[in-house]
C-alpha positions in Angstrom: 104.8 108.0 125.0 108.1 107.3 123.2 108.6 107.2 119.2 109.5 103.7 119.0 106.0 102.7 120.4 104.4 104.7 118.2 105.9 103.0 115.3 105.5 99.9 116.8 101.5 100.8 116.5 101.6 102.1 113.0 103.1 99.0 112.1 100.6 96.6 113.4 97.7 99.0 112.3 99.2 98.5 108.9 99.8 94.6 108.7 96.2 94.0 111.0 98.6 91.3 112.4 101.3 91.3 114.9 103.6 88.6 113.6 104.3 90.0 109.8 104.7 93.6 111.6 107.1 91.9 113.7 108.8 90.8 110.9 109.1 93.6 109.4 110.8 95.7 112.3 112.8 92.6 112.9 111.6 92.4 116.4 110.5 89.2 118.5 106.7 89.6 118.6 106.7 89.2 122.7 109.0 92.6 122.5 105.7 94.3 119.9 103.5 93.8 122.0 105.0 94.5 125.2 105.3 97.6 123.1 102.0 98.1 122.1 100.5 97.0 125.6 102.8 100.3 126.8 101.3 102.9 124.5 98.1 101.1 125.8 98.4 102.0 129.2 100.1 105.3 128.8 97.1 106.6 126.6 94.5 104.6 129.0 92.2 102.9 125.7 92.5 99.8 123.9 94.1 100.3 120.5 93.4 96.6 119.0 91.4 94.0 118.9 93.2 90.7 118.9 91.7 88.3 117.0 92.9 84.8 115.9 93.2 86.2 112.2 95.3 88.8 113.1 94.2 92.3 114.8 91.7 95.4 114.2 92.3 98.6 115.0 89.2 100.1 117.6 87.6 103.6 117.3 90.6 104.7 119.3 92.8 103.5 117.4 91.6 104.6 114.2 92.4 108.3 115.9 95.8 107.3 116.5 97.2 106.2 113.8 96.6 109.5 111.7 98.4 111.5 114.5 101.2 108.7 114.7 101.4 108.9 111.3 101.9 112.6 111.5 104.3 112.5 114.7 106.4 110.4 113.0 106.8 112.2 109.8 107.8 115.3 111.8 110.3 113.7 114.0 111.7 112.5 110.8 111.9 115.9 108.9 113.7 116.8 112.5 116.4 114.5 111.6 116.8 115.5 108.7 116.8 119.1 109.1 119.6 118.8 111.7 121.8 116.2 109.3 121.3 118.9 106.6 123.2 121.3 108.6 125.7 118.9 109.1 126.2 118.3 105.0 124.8 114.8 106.1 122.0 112.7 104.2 120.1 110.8 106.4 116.8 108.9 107.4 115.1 105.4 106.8 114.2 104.4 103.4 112.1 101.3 103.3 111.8 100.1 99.7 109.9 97.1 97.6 110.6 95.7 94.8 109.7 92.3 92.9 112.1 89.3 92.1 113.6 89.7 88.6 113.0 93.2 87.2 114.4 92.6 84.0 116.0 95.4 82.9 116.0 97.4 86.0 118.2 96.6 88.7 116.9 97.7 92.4 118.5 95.8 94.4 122.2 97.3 92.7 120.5 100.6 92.6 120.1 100.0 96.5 123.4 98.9 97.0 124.9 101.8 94.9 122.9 104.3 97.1 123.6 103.3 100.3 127.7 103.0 99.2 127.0 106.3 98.7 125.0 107.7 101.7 125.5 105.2 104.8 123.6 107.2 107.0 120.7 106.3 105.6 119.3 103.2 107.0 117.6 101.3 103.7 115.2 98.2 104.1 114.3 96.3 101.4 111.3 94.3 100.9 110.2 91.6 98.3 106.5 90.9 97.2 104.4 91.1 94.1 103.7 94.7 92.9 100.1 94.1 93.9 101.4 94.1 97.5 103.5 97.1 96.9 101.2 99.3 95.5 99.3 98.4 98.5 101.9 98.9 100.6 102.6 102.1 99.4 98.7 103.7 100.1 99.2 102.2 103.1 102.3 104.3 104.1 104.5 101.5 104.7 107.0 102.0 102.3 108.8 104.8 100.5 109.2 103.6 97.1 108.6 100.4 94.9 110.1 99.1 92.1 107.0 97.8 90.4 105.5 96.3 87.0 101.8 97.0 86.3 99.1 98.2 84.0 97.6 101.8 84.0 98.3 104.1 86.9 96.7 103.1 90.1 95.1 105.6 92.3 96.8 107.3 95.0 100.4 106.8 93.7 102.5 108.0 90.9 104.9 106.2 88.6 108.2 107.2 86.9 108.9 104.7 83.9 111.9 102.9 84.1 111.9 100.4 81.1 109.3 97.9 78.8 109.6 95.1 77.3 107.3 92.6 75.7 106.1 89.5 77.1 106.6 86.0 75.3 105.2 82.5 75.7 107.7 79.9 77.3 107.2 76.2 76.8 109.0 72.8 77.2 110.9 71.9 74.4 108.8 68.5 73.6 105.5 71.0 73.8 103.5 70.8 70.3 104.1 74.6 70.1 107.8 74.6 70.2 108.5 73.8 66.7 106.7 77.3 65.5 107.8 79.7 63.9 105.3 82.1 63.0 103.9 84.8 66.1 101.1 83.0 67.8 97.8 84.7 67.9 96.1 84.8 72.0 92.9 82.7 70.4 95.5 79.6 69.9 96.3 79.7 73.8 92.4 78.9 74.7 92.6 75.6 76.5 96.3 75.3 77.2 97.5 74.7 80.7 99.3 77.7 82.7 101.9 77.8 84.9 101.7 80.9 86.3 102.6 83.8 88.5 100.2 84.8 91.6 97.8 87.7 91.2 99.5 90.1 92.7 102.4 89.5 90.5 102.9 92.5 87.6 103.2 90.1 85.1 100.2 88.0 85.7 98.4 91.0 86.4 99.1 92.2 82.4 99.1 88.9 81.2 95.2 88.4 82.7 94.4 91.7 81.0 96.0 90.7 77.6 93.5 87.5 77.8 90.8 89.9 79.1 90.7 91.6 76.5 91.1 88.9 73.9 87.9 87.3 75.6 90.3 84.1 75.9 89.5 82.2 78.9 92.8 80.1 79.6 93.3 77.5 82.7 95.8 77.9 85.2 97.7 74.9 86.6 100.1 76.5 89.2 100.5 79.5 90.6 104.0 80.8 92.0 106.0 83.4 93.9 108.8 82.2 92.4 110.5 82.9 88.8 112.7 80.1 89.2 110.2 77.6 90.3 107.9 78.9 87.5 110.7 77.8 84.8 111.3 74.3 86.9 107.9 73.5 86.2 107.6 74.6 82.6 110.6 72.5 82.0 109.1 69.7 83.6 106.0 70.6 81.1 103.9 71.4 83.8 102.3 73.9 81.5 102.9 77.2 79.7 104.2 80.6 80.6 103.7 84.2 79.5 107.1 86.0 81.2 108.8 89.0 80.4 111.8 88.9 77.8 114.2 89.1 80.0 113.0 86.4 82.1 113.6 84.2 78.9 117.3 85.1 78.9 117.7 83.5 81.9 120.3 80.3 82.5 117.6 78.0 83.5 115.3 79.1 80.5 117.9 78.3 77.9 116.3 74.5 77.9 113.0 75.7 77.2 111.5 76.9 73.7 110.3 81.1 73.0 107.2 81.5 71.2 106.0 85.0 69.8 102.9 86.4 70.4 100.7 88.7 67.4 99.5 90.7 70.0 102.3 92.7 71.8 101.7 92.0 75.8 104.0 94.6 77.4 105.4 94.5 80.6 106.8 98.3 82.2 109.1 98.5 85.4 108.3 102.0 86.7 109.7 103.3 90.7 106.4 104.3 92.3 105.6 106.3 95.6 102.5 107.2 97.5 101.0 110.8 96.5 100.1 111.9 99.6 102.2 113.0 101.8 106.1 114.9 101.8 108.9 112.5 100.3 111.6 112.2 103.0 115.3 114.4 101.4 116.5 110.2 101.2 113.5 109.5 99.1 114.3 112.0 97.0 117.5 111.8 97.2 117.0 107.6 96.0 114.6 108.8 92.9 117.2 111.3 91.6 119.6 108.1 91.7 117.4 106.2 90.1 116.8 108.8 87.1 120.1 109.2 87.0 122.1 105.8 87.1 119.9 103.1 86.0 121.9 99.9 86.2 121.6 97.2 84.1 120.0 93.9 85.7 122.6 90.9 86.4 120.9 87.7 85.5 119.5 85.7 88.1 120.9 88.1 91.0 117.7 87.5 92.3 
């Protein structure tokens, strides 16, 4: 039994699907399985069920993947314990973050870190904090740059920065003319272009409405800012963003509405609460806490 097929098995396990965990160990999914069919036969059971939405784990390998889990952790702590002697900081880091963080820059936060430490191999991965938090439970990342509402179970979340949410629209939309903060009643009826679910903006935005008992329609969703301010422009609909995302070139055509009712959106770093951070992973959070760079405008 090697290390690298276990990981190869956690990895599956996690995704329930062989090409996305592929993808994200930037292997050719013949080579993963090949993989995973060796752990098979060296531990004589059948570890997944392949179906043609993806895979399932079996009663076996349900067992395994806790004492993967835990072989890999120690292995790792092994690394690091002997790169510690040497004065060295090392390890994987596999980080998420969302596009456009506003005033929280990850990706130069990364960049920075690994200037700094190069023997620390860092992957980066984009989805909507939704996924990450996810992602996080699940084990498959160390940390996440994420927006959301309340704390979610099973993680805990350092605050980073907030900012409010405004209302974007076209500039030949009735409501560009106004002045005045616009109340969440007066959006009843009107047209959304919006974010996907998972999204930590859509996510607050739904609660806002929620809350308000103001059903609204949504035209589009996206996993895309940029795409989400084509299609405002093109007055596809309208679009509750964060500030920042408002200061953006391509938004500078479009018109900025208030809102009465203060929607905020908060960037926090989040990690999974089980479990020992890895000396990188902490080592990344005290650089975060530390040197909090700006965001560049529209580096992502």
């Amino acid at each position: 039994m090697e290390l690298r097929h276990l990981e190869h098995f956690v990895a599956v396990a996690e995704e329930r699907n062989f090409t996305r965990a592929a993808h994200r160990l930037h292997l050719a999914q013949s080579g993963l399985s090949s993989s995973v069919r060796a752990l098979e036969r060296d531990l004589g059971a059948e570890l997944f069920v392949r179906t043609a939405r993806g895979a399932e784990l079996t009663a076996a390998g349900h067992v395994l993947l806790k004492e993967a889990r835990r072989t890999l952790e120690c292995a790792a702590a092994a690394r690091e314990a002997v790169a510690a002697v040497r004065g060295v900081l090392s390890g994987t880091l596999t980080v998420g973050t969302e596009q456009c963080m506003g005033a929280v820059d990850p990706l130069g936060m990364i960049a920075d870190f690994s200037a700094r430490h190069p023997s620390v191999d860092i992957r980066v991965e984009q989805y909507g904090s939704g996924l990450l938090l996810e992602r996080l439970r699940q084990g498959s990342l160390d940390l996440a740059f994420v927006a959301c509402t309340g704390v979610p179970a099973g993680v805990s979340l350092r605050p980073l920065a907030r900012e409010p949410m405004l209302l974007l629209c076209a500039a030949d939309h009735p409501l560009a003319a106004r002045q005045e903060p616009l109340p969440l009643e007066d959006l009843a009826g009107e047209v959304f272009v919006e974010f996907n679910p998972h999204w930590g903006s859509r996510q607050a935005a739904d609660a806002a409405f929620a809350a308000r008992g103001v059903r609204r329609s949504i035209g589009m969703q996206l996993d895309d800012v940029h795409k989400l301010l084509d299609m405002v422009g093109r007055g596809a609909g309208l679009a509750l963003v964060p500030r920042s995302v408002t200061e953006k070139e391509q938004a500078l055509a479009l018109r900025t509405v208030d809102l009465v009712d203060e929607i905020g959106w908060e960037v926090s770093v989040a990690r999974a609460e089980n479990g020992r951070p890895s000396a990188a992973t902490q080592a990344l959070l005290a650089s975060v806490e530390t040197g909090r760079r700006p965001a560049v405008p529209d580096r992502d």
